[in-house]
C-alpha positions as CSV (number, residue, x, y, z in Angstrom):
1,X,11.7,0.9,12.5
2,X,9.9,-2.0,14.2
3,X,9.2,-5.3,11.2
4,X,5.5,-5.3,12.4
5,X,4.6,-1.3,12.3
6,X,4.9,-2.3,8.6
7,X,1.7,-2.8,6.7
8,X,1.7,-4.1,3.1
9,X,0.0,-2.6,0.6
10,X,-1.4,-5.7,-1.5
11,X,-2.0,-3.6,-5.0
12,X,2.3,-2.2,-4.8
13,X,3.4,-4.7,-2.6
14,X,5.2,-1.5,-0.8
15,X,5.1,-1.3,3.1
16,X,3.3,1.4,4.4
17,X,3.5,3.0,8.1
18,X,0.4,3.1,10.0
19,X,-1.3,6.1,11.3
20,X,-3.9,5.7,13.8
21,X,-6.8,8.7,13.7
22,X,-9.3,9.1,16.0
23,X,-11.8,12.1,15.7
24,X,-15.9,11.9,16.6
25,X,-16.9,13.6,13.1
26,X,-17.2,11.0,10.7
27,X,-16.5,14.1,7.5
28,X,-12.9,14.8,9.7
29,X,-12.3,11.3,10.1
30,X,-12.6,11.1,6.2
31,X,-10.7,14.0,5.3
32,X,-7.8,13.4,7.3
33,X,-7.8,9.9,6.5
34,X,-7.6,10.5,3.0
35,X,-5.2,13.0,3.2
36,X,-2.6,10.5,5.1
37,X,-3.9,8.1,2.5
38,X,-2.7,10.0,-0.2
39,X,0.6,10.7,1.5
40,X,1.2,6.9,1.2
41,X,0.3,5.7,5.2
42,X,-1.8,3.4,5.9
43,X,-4.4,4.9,8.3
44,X,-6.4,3.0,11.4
45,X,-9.5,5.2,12.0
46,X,-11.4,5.1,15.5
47,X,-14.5,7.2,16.1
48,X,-13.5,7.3,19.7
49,X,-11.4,6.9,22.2
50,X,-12.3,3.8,23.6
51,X,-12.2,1.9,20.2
52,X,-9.0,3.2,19.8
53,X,-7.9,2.0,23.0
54,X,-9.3,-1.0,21.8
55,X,-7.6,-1.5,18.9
56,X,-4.3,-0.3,20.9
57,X,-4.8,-4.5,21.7
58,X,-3.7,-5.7,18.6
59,X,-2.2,-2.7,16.8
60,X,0.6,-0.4,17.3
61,X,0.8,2.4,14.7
62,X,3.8,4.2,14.0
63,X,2.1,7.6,14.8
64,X,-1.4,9.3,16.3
65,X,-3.3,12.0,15.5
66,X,-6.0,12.6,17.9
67,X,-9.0,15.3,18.0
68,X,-9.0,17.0,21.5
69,X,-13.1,17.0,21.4
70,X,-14.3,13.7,21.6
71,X,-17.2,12.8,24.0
72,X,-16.4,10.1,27.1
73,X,-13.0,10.3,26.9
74,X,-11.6,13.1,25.2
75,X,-8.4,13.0,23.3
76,X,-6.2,14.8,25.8
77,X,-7.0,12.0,28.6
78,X,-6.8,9.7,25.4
79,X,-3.0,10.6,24.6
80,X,-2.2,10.1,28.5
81,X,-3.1,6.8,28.3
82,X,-1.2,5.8,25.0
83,X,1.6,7.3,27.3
84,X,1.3,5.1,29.9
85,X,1.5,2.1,27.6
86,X,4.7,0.5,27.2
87,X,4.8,-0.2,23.3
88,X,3.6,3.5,22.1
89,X,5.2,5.4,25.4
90,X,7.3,6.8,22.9
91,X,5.2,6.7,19.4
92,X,4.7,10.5,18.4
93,X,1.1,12.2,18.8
94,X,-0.5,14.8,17.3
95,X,-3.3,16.9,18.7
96,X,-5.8,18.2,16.0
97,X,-8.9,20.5,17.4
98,X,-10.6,23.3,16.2
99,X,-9.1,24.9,19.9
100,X,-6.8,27.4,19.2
101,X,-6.5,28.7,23.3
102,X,-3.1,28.3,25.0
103,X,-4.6,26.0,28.0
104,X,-5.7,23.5,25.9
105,X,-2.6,23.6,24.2
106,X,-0.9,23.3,27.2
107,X,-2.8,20.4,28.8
108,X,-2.0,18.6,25.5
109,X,1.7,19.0,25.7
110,X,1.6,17.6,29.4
111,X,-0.5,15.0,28.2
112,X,2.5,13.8,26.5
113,X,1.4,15.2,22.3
114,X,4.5,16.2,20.2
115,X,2.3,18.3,18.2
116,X,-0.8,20.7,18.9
117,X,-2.1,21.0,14.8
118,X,-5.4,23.1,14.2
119,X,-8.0,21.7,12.0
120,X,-7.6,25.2,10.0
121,X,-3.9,23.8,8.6
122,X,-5.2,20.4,7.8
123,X,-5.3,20.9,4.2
124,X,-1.8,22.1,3.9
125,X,0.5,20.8,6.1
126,X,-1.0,17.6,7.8
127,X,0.9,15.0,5.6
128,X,4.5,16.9,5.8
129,X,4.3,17.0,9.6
130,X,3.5,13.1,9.9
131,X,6.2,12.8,7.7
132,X,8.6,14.9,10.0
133,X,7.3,13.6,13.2
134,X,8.2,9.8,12.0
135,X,11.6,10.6,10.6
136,X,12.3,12.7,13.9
137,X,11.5,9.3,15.9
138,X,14.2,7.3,13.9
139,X,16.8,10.3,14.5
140,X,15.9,9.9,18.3
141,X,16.1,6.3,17.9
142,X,20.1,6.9,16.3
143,X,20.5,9.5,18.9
144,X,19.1,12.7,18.0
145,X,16.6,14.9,19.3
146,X,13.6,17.5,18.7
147,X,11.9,19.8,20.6
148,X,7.8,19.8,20.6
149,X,6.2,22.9,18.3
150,X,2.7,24.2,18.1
151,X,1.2,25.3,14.5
């Protein structure tokens, strides 16, 4: 784990990883947010792809989760882009849309996305796949491996 993906959390002291979430709907960007709250991350929220790009210039979260439908640039472009940056070419991504066909899907996985989430299994499963998607980048940092999965 890289010192400055740390963040400290100034009420425990603890160091917290930091997600960075970008939807367009301000009640998603809530929800979610809270719910990686909750699950002990600290969360960078971005209405949009270009402020997230923007605050790519002096952050670098440990993971992204990014809704597919975003207007401008939308989050499959998005994730190409945090691809082609050096310090997050490797920093997992999660795809969450309301989208449930396989072309989307797909075009998110080439994009570069470890992980094509619905909106539907927010609720229940968002914070245990952050959680899996992070320790899966240490493995592959000691030399282990996973394969992408869709839910």
């Amino acid at each position: 784990m890289r010192p400055e993906t740390l963040r400290l959390n100034r009420k425990t002291g603890i160091m917290k990883r930091q997600i960075m979430l970008v939807d367009d709907e301000s009640g998603m960007l809530d929800l979610v947010g809270l719910i990686l709250q909750r699950q002990g991350f600290s969360v960078l929220k971005a209405r949009d792809a270009f402020t997230a790009l923007a605050l790519l210039e002096s952050s670098t979260p440990d993971l992204f989760v990014l809704d597919v439908m975003m207007p401008g640039m939308d989050g499959i472009e998005l994730c190409q882009r945090i691809r082609q940056r050096p310090e997050t070419s490797e920093t997992p991504v999660v795809m969450l849309s309301a989208r449930t066909d396989s072309e989307t899907k797909r075009h998110s996985f080439e994009a570069g996305a470890n992980l094509y989430l619905s909106k539907m299994a927010v609720h229940r499963e968002l914070g245990a796949i952050v959680r899996e998607l992070l320790s899966v980048g240490q493995e592959r940092k000691q030399g282990f491996s996973a394969l992408p999965g869709i839910i």
